[in-house]
Structures are given as structure tokens and as C-alpha cells.
VOGU-3710 file (C-alpha; in Angstrom, 3 decimals, decimal comma):
1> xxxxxxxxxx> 58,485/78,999/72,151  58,461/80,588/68,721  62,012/79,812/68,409  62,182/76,314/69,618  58,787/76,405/67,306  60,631/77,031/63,952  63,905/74,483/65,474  63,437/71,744/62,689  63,049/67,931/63,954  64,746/65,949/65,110
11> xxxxxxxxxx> 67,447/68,839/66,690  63,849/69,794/68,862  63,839/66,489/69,692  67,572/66,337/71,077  67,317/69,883/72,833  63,656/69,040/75,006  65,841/65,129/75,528  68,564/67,383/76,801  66,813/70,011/79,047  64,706/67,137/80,372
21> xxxxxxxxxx> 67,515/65,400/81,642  69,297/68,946/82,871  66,387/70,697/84,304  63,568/68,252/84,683  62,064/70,645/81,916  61,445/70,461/77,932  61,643/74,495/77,135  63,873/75,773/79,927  65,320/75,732/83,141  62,218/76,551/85,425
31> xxxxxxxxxx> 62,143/79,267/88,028  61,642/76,289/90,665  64,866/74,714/89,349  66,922/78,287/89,199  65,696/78,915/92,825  67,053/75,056/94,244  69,954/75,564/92,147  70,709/78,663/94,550  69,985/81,748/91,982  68,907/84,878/93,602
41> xxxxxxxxxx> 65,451/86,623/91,663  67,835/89,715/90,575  70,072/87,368/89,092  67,116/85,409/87,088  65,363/88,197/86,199  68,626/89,422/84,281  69,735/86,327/82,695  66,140/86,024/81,248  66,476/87,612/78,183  70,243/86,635/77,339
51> xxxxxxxxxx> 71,440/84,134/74,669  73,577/81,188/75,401  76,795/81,996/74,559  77,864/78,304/74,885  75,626/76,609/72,755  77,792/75,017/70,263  78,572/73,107/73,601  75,042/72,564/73,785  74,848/70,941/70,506  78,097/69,091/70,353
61> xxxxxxxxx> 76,462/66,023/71,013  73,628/66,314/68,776  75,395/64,416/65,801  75,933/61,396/67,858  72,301/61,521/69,435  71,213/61,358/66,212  73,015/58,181/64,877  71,753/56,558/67,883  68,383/56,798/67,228
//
């Protein structure tokens, strides 16, 4: 939270839009959605505190979100 805290608007707004739409969530996958999605708990417990490495994938999109709104 403290991260996506100091994210300045409207990028917050596009990344909770995003994970809404991928994970039914604002902040994060949930542990509900890891589970269905066929993760084991070893394998959630040590992806917990890892970074995205592909998140200038993530954001690609954000500069055309933003026009649109």
C-alpha cells in the first residue's frame, strides 16, 4: 500500500482499472485468485515479496488509457 500510496494520479487510477479487470482486485492478485489460478502455497509464499520484472508491459498501455479518459 505505501507504494501504490505515493503512485501519483491518474497512473493509480490505470493500475487498480487494470488489476480489477485481471484479478477481480484493486491492490493485487488475491490469495483466492492465486489458489483458482492453480498456484501451490510454496509457490505464493515465494513470489510474495518479488518485483515485477515485466512491468513496463504493465504500463504500456497507460498512455493510451489516459487519452481516453
Amino acid at each position: 500500500m505505501k507504494y501504490k500510496d505515493a503512485t501519483p494520479q491518474p497512473l493509480r487510477d490505470f493500475i487498480y482499472e487494470r488489476n480489477i479487470k485481471e484479478y477481480g482486485d484493486p491492490l493485487r492478485p488475491t490469495f483466492e485468485w492465486l489458489i483458482e489460478e492453480g498456484r501451490t502455497f510454496e509457490q505464493i509464499v515465494n513470489s510474495a515479496p518479488k518485483f515485477n520484472p515485466s512491468i513496463d508491459g504493465v504500463l504500456a498501455p497507460f498512455e493510451e488509457w489516459l487519452r481516453s479518459q
